[in-house]
Biopython code that builds the backbone (N, CA, C, O; Angstrom):
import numpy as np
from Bio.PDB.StructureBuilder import StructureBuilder

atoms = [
    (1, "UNK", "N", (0.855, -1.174, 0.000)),
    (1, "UNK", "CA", (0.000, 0.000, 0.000)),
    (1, "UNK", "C", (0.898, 1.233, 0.000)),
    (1, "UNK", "O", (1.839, 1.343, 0.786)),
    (2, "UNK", "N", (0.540, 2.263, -1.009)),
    (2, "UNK", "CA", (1.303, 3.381, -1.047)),
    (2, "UNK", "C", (1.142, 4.588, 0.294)),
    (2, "UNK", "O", (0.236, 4.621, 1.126)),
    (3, "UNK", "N", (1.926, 5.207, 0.218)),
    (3, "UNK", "CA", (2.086, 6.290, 1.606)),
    (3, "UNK", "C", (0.880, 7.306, 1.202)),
    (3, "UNK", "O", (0.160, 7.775, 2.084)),
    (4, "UNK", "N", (0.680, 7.645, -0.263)),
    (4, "UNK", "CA", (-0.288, 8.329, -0.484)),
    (4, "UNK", "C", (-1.857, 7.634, 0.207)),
    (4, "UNK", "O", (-2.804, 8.254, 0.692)),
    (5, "UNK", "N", (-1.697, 6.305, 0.045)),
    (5, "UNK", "CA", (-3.417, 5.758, -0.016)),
    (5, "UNK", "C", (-3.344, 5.381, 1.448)),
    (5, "UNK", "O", (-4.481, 5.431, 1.917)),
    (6, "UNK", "N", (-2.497, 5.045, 2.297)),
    (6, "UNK", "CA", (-2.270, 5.059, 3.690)),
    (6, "UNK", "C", (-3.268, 6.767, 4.024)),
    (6, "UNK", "O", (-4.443, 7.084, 4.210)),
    (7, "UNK", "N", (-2.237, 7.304, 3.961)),
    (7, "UNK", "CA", (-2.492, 9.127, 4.272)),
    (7, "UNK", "C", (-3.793, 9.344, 3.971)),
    (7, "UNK", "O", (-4.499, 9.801, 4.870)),
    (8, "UNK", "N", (-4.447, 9.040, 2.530)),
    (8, "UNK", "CA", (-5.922, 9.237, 2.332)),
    (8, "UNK", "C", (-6.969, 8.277, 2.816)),
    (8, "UNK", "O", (-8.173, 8.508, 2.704)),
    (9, "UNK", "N", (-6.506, 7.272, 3.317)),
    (9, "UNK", "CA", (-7.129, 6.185, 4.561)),
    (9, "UNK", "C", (-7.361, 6.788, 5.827)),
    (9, "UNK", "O", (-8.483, 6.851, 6.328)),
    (10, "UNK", "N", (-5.907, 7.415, 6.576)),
    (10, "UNK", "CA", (-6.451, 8.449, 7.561)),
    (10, "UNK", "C", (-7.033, 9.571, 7.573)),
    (10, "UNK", "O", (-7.646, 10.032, 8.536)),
    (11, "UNK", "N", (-6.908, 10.012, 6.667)),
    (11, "UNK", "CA", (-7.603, 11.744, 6.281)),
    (11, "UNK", "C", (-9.419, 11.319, 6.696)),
    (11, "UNK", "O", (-10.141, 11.949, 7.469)),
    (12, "UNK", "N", (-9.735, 10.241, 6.002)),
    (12, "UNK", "CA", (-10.946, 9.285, 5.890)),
    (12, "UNK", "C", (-11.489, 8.859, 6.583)),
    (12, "UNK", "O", (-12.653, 8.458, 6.551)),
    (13, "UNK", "N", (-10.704, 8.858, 7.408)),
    (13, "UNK", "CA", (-11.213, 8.047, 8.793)),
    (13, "UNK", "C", (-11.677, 8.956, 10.272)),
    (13, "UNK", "O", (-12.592, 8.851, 11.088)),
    (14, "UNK", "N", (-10.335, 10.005, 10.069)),
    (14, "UNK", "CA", (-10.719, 11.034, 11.025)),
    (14, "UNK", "C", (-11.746, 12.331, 10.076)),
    (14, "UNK", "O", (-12.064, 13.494, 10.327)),
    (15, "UNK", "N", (-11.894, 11.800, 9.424)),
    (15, "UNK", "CA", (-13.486, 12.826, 8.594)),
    (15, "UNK", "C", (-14.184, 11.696, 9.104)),
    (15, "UNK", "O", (-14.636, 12.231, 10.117)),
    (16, "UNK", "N", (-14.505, 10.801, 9.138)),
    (16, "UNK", "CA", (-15.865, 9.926, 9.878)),
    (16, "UNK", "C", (-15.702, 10.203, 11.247)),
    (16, "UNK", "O", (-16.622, 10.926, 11.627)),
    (17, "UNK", "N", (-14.951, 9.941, 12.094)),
    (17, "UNK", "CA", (-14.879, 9.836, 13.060)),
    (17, "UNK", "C", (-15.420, 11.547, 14.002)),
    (17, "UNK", "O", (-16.030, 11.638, 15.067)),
    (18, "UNK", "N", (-14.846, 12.794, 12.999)),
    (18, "UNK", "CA", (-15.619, 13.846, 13.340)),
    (18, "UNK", "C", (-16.826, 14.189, 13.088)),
    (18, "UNK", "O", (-17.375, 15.093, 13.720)),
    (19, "UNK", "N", (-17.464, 13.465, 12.051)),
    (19, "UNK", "CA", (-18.993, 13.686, 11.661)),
    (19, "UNK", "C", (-19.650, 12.674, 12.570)),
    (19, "UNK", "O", (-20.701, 13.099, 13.049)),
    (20, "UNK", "N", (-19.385, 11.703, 12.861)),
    (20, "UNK", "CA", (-19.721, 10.791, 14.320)),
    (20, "UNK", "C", (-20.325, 10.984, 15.466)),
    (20, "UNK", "O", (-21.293, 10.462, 16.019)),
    (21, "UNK", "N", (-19.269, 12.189, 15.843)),
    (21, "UNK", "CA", (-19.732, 12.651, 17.011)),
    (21, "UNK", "C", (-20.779, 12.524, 17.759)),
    (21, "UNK", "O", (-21.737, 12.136, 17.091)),
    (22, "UNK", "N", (-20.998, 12.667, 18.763)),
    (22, "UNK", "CA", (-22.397, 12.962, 19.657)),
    (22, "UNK", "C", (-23.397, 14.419, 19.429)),
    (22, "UNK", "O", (-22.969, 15.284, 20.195)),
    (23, "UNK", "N", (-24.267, 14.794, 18.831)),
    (23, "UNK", "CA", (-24.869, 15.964, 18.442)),
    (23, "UNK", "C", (-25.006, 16.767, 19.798)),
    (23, "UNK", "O", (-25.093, 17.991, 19.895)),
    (24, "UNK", "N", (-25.010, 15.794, 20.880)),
    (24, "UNK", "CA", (-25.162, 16.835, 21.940)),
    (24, "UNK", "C", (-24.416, 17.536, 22.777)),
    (24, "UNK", "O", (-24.755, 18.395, 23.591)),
    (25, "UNK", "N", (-23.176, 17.023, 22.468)),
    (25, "UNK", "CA", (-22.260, 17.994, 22.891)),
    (25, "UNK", "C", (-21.721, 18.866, 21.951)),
    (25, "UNK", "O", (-20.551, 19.250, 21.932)),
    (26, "UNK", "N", (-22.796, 19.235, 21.001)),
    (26, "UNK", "CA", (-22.524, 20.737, 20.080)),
    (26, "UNK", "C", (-24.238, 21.133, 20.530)),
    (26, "UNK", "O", (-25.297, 20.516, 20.649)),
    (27, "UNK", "N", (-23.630, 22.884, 20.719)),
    (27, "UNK", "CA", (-24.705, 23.959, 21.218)),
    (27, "UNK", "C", (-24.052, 25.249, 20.625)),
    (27, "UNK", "O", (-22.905, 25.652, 20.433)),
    (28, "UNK", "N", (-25.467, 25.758, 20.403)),
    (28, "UNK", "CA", (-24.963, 26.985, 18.881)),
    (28, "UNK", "C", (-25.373, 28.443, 19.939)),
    (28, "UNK", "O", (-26.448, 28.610, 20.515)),
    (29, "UNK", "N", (-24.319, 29.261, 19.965)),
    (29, "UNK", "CA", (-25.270, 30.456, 21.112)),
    (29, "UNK", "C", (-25.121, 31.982, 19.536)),
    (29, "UNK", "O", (-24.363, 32.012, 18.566)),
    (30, "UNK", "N", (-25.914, 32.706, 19.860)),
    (30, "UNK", "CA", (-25.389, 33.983, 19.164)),
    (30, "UNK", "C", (-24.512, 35.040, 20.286)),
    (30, "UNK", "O", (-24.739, 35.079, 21.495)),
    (31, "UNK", "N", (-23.586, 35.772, 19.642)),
    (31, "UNK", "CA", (-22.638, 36.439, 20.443)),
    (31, "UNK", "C", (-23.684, 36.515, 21.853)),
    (31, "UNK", "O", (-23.867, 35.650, 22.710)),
    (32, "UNK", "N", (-24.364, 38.088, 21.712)),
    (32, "UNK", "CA", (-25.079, 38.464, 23.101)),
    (32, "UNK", "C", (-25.366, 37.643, 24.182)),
    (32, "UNK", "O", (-25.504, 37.953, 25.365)),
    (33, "UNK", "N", (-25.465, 36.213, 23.466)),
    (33, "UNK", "CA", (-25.921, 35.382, 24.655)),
    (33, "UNK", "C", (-24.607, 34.899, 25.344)),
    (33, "UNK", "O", (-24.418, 34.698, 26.544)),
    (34, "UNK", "N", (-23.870, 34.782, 24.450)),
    (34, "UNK", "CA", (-22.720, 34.248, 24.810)),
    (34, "UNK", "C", (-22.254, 34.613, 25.809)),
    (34, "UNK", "O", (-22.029, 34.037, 26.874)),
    (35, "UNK", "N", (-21.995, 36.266, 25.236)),
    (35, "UNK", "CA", (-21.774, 37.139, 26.550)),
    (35, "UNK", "C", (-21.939, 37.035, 27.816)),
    (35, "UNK", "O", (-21.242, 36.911, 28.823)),
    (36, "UNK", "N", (-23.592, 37.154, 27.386)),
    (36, "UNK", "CA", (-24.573, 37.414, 29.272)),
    (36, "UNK", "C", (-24.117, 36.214, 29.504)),
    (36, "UNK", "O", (-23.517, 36.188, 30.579)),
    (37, "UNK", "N", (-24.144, 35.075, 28.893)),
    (37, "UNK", "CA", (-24.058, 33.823, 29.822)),
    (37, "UNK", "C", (-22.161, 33.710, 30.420)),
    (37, "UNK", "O", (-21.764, 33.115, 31.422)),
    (38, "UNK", "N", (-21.647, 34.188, 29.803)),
    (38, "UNK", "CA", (-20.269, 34.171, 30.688)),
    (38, "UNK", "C", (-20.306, 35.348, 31.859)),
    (38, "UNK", "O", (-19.590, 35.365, 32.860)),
    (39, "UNK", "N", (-21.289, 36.302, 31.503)),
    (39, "UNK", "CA", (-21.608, 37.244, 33.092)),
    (39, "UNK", "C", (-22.381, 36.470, 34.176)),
    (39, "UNK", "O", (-22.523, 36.726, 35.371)),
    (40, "UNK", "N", (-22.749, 35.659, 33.578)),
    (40, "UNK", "CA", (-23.897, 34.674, 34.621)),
    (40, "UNK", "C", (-22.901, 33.783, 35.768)),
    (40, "UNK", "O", (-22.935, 33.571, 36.980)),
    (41, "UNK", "N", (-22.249, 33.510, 34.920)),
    (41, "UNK", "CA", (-21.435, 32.471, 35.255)),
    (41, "UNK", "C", (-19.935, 33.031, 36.459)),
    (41, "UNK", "O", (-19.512, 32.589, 37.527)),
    (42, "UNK", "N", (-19.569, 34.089, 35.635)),
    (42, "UNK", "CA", (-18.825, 35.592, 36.237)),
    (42, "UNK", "C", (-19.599, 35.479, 37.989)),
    (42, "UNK", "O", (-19.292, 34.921, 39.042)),
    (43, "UNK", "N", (-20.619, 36.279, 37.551)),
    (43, "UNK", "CA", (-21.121, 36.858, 39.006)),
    (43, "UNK", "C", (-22.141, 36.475, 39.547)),
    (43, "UNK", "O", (-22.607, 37.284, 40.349)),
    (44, "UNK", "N", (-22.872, 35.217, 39.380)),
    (44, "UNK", "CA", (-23.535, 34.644, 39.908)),
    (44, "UNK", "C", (-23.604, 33.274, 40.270)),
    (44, "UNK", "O", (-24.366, 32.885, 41.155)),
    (45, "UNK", "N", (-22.781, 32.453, 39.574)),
    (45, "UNK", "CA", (-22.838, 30.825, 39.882)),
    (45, "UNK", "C", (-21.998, 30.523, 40.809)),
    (45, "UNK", "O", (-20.942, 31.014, 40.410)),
    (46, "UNK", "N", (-21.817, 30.043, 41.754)),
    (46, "UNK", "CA", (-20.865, 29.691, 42.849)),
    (46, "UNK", "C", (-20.743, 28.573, 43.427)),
    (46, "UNK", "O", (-20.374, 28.408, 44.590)),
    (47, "UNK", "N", (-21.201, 27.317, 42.251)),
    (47, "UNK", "CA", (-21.273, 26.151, 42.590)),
    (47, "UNK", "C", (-20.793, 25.368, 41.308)),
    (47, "UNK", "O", (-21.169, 25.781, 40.211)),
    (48, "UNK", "N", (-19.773, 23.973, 41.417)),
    (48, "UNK", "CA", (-20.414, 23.386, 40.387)),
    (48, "UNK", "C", (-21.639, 22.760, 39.963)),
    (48, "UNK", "O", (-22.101, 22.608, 38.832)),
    (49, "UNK", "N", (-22.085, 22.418, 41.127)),
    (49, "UNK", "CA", (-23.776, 22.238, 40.614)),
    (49, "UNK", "C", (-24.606, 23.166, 39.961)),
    (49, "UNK", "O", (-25.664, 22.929, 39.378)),
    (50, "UNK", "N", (-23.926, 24.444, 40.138)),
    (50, "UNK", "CA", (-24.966, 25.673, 39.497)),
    (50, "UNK", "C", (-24.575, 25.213, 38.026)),
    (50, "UNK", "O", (-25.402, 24.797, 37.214)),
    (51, "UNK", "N", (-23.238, 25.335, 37.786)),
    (51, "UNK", "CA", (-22.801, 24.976, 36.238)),
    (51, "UNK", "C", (-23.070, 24.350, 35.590)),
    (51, "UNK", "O", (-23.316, 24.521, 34.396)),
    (52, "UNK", "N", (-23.114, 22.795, 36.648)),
    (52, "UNK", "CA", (-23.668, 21.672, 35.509)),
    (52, "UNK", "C", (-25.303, 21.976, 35.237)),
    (52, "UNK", "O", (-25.789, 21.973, 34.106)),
    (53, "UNK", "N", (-25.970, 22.205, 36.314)),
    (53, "UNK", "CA", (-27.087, 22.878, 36.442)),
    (53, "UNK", "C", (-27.739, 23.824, 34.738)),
    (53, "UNK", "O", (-28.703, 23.516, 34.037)),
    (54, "UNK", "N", (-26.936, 24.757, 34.596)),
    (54, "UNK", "CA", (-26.809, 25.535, 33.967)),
    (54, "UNK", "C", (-26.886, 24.258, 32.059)),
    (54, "UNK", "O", (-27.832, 23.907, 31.353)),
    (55, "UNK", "N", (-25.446, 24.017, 31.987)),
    (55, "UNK", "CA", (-25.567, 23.125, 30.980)),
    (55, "UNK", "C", (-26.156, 22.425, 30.493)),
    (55, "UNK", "O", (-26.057, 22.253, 29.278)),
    (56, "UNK", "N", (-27.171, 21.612, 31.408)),
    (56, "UNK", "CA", (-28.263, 20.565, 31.464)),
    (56, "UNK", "C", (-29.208, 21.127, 31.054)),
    (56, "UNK", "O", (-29.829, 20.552, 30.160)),
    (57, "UNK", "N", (-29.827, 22.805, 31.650)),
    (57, "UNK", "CA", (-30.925, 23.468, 30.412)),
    (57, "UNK", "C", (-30.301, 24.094, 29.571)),
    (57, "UNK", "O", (-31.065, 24.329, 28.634)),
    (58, "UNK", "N", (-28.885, 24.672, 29.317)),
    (58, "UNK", "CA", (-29.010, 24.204, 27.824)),
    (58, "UNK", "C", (-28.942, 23.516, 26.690)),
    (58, "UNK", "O", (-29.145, 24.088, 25.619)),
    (59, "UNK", "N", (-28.591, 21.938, 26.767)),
    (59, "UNK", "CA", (-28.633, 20.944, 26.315)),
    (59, "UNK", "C", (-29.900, 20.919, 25.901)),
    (59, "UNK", "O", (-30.246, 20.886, 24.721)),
    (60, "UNK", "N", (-30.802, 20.938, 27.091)),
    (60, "UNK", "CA", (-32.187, 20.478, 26.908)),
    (60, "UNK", "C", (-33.216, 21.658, 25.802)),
    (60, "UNK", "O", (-34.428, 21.737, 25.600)),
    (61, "UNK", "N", (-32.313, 22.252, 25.405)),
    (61, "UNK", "CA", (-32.671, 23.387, 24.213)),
    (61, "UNK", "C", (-31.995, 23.362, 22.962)),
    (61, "UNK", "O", (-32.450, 24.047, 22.045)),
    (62, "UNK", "N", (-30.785, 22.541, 22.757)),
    (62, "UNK", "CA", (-30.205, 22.277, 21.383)),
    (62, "UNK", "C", (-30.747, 22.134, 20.701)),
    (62, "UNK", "O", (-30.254, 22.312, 19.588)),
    (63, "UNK", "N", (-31.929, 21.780, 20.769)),
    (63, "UNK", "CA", (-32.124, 21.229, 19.380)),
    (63, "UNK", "C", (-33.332, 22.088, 18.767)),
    (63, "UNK", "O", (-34.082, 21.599, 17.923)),
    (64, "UNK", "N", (-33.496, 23.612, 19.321)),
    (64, "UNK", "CA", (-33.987, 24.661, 18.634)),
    (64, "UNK", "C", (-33.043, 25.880, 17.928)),
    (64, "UNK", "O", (-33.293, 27.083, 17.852)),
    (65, "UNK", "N", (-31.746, 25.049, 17.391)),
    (65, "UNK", "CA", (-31.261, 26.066, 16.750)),
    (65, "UNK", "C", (-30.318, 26.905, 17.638)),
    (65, "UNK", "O", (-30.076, 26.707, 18.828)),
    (66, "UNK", "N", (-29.805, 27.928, 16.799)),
    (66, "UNK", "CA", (-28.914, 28.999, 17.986)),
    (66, "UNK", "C", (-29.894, 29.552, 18.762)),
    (66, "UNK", "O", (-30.903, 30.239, 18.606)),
    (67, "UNK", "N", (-29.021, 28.820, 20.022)),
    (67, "UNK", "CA", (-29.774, 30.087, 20.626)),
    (67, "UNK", "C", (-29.335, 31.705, 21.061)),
    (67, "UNK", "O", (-28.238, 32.258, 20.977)),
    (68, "UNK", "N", (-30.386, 32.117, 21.457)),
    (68, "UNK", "CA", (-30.243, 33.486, 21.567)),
    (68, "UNK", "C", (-30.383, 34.380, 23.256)),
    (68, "UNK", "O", (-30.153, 33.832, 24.334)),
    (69, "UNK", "N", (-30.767, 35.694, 23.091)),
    (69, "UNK", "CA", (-30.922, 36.146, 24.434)),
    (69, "UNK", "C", (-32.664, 35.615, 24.472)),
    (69, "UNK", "O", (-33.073, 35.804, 25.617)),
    (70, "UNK", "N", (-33.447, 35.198, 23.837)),
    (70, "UNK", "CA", (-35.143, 34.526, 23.735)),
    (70, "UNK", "C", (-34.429, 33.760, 25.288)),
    (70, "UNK", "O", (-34.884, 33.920, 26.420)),
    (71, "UNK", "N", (-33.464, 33.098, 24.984)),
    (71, "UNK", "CA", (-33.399, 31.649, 25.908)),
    (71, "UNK", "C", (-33.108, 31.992, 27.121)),
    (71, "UNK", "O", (-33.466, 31.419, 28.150)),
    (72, "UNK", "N", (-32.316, 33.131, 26.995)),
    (72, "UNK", "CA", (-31.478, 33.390, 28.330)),
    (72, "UNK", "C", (-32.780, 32.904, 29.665)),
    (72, "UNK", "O", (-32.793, 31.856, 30.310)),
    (73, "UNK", "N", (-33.458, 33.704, 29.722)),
    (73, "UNK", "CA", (-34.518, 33.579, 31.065)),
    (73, "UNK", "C", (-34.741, 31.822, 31.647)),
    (73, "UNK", "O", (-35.035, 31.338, 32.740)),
    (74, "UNK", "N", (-34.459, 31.295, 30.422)),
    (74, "UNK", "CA", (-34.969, 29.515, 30.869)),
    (74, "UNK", "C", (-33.740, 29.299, 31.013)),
    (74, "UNK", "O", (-33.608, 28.237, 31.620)),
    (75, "UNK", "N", (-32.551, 29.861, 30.714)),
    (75, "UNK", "CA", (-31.009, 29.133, 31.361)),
    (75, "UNK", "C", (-30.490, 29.780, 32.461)),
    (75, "UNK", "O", (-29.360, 29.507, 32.867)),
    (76, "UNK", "N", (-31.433, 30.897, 33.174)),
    (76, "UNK", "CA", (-30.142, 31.305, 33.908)),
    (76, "UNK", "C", (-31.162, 31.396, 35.197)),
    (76, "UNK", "O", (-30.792, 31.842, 36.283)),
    (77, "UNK", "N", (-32.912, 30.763, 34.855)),
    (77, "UNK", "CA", (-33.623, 31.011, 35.844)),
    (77, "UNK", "C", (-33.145, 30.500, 37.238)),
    (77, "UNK", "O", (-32.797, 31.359, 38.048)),
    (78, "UNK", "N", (-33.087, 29.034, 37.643)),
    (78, "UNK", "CA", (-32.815, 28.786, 38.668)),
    (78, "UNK", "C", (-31.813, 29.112, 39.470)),
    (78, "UNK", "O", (-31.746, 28.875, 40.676)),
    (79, "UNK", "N", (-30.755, 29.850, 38.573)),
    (79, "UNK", "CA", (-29.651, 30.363, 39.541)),
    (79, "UNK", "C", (-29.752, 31.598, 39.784)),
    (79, "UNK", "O", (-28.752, 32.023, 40.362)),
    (80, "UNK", "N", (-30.942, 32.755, 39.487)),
    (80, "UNK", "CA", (-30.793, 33.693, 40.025)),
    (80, "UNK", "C", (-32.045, 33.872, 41.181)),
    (80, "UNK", "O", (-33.182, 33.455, 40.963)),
    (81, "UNK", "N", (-31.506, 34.807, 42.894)),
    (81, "UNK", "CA", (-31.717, 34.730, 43.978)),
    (81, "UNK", "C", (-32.707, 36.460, 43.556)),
    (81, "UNK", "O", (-32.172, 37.536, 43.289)),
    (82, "UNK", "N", (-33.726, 36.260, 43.608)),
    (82, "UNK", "CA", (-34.828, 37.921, 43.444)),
    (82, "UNK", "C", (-34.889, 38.716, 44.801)),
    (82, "UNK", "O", (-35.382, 39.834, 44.949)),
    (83, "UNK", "N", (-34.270, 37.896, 45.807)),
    (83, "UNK", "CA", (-33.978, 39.211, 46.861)),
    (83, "UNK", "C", (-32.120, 39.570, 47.196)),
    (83, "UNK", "O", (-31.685, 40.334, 48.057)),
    (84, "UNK", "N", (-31.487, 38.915, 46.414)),
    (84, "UNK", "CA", (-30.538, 39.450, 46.336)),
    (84, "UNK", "C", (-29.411, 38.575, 47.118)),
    (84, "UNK", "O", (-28.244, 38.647, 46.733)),
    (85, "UNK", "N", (-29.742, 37.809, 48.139)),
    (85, "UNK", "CA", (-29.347, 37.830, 49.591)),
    (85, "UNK", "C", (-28.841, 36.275, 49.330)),
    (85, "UNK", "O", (-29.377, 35.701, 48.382)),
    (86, "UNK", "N", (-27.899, 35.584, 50.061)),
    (86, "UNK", "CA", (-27.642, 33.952, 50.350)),
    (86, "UNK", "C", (-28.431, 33.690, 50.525)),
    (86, "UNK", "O", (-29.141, 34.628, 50.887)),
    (87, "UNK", "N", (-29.089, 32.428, 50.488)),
    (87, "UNK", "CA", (-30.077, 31.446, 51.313)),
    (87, "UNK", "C", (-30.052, 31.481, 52.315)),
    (87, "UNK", "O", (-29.042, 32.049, 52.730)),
    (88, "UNK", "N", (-30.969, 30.995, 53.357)),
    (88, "UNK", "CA", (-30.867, 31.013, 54.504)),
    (88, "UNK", "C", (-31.041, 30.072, 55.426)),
    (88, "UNK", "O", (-31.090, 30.120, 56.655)),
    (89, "UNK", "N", (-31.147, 28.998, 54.462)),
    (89, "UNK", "CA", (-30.839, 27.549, 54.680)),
    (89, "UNK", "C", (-29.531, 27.254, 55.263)),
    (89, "UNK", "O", (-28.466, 27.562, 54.729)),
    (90, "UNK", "N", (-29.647, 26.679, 56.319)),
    (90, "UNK", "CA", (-28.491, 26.098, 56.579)),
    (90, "UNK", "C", (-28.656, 24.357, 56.851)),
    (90, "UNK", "O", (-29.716, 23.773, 57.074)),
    (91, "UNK", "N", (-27.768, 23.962, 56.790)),
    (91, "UNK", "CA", (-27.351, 22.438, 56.469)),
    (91, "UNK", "C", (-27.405, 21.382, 57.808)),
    (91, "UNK", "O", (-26.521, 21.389, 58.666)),
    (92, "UNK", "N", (-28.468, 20.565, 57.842)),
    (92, "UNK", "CA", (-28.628, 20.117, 59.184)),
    (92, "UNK", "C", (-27.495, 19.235, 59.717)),
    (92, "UNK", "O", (-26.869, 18.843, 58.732)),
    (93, "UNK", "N", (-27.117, 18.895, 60.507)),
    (93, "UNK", "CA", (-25.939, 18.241, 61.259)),
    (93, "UNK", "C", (-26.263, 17.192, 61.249)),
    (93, "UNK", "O", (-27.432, 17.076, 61.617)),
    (94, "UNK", "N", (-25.506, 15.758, 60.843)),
    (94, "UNK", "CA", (-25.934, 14.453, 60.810)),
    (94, "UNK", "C", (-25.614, 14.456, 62.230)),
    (94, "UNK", "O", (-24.825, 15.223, 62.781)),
    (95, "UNK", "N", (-26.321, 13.498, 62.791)),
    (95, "UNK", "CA", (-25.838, 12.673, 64.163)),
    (95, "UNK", "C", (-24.473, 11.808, 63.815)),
    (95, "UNK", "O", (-23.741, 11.814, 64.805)),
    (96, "UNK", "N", (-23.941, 11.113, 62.783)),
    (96, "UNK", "CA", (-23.141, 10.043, 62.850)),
    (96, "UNK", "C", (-21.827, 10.874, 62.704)),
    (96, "UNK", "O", (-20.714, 10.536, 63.106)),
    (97, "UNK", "N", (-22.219, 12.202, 61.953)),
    (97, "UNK", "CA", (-20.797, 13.025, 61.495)),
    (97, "UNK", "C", (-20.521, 13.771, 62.927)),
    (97, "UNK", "O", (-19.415, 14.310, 62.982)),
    (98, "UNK", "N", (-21.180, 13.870, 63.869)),
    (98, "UNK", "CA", (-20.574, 14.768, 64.896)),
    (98, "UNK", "C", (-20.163, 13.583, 65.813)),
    (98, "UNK", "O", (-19.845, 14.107, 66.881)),
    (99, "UNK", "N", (-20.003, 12.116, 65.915)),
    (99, "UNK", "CA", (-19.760, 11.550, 66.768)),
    (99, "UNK", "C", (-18.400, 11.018, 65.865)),
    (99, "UNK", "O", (-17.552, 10.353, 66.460)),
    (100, "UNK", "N", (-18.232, 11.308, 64.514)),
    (100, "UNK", "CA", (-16.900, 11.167, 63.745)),
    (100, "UNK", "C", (-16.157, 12.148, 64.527)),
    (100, "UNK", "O", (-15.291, 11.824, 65.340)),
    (101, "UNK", "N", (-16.565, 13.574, 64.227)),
    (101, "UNK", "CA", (-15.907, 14.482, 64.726)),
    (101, "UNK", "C", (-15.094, 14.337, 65.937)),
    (101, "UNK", "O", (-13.866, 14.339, 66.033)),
    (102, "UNK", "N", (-16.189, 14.184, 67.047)),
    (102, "UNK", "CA", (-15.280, 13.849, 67.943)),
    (102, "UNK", "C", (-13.894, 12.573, 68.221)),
    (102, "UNK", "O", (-12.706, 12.707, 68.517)),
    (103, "UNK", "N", (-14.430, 11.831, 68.055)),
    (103, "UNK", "CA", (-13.605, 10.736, 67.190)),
    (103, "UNK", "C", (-12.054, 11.008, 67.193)),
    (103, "UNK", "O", (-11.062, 10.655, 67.831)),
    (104, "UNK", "N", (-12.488, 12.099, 65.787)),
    (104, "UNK", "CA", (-10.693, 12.475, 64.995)),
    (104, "UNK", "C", (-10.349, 13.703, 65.769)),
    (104, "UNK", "O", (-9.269, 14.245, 65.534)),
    (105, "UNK", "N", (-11.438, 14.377, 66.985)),
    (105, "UNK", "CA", (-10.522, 15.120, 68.143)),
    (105, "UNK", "C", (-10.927, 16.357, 66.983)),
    (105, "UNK", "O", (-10.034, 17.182, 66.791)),
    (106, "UNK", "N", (-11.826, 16.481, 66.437)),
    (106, "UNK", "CA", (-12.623, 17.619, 65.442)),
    (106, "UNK", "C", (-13.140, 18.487, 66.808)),
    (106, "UNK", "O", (-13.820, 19.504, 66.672)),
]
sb = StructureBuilder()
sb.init_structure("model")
sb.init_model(0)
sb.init_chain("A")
sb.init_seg("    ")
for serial, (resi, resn, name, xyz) in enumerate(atoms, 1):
    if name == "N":
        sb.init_residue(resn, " ", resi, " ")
    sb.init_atom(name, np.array(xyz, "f"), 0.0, 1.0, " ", f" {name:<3s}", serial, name[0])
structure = sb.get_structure()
């Protein structure tokens, strides 16, 4: 086999192998959104759960095309707080983790 038909064997192969792909890990934004959504992300997400959070609705919108600032409100709803303020939830104390604690002299 020649070096040429080798070379156009791989050229061939990694052209299938990129049209292959998984469709869902391609998502089309237009600039503006792009933007706001890296300000979102900037000054409001403070979790990785917010992020993956975040990704998961917009996945769940790929497949209407680019999106735009239309979308923004359904991607950035759950992570934004309308009085401004932390939660005020705080995190209940297991019984088994405070008898660890003491334990390791916590």
């Amino acid at each position: 086999m020649s070096y040429k038909t080798q070379l156009y064997r791989l050229l061939e192969q990694a052209s299938e192998a990129e049209n292959s792909q998984d469709p869902q890990d391609h998502v089309s934004f237009d600039i503006p959104l792009l933007i706001r959504i890296f300000e979102l992300i900037r000054e409001d997400v403070k979790t990785d759960v917010d992020v993956h959070n975040i990704v998961e609705r917009i996945l769940s919108m790929k497949n209407e095309g680019v999106l735009t600032m239309d979308h923004y409100e359904k991607i950035a709803a759950a992570n934004s707080n309308d009085s401004g303020q932390e939660p005020t939830e705080t995190p209940t104390e297991v019984p088994e983790l405070e008898s660890l604690k003491k334990l390791a002299g916590i």
